[in-house]
C-alpha positions in Angstrom: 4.9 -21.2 14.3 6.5 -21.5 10.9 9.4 -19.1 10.6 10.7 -17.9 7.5 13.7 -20.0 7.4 10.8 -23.1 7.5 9.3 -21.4 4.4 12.4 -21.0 2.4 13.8 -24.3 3.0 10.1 -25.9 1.8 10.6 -23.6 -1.7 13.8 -24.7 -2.0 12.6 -28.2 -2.4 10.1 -26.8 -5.2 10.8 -27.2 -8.4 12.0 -24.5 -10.8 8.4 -23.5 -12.4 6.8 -24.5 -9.0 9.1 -21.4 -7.5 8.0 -19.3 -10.0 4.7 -19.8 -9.9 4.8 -19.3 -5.9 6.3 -16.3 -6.2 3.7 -14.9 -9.0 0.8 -15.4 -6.6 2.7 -13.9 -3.6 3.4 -10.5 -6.2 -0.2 -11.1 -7.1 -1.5 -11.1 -3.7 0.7 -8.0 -2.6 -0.9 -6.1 -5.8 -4.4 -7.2 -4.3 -3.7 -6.3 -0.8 -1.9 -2.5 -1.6 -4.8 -2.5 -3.8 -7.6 -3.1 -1.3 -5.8 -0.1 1.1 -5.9 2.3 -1.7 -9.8 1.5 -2.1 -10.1 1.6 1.7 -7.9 5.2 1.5 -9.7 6.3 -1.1 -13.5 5.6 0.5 -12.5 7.2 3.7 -10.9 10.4 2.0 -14.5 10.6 0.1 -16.5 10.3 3.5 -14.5 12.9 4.8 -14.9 15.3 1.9 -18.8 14.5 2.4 -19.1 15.0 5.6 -17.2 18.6 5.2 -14.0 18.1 6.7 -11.7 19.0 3.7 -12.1 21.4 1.3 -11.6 21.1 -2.3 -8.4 22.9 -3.7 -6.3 23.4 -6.8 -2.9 21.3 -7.2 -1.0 24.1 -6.2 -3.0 24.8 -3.0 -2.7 21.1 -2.0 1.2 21.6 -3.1 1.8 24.6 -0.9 -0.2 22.5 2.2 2.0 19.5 1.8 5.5 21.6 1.8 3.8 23.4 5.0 2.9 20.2 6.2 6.4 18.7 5.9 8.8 21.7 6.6 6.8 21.5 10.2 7.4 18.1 10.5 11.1 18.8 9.9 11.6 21.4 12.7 
């Protein structure tokens, strides 16, 4: 297994532009993957909307749920 030490030792031996262009496709590939898991959120909060198990409500509703939601968690 290649541990990160490995990894960072093979950059250093990069050059300069090499090592920025490695670490452009790594941000690139975290944007795609955070991406993807707000799609994924996103499709499964619409499935359970459609299938009836949340209710639609205003931004104050959803507001007063989440501080309910939280000062439980806190106690």
């Amino acid at each position: 297994m290649i541990t990160l030490m490995d990894v960072l030792d093979a950059v250093e031996q990069l050059t300069d532009e090499d090592q920025k262009t490695l670490a452009d496709i790594i941000r690139q590939r975290q944007i795609e993957r955070r991406r993807d898991e707000i799609a994924r959120d996103a499709q499964e909060a619409m499935a359970e909307y459609r299938a009836g198990n949340l209710k639609p409500m205003s931004a104050e509703e959803a507001i007063a749920e989440l501080n309910r939601y939280l000062e439980s968690e806190t106690l």
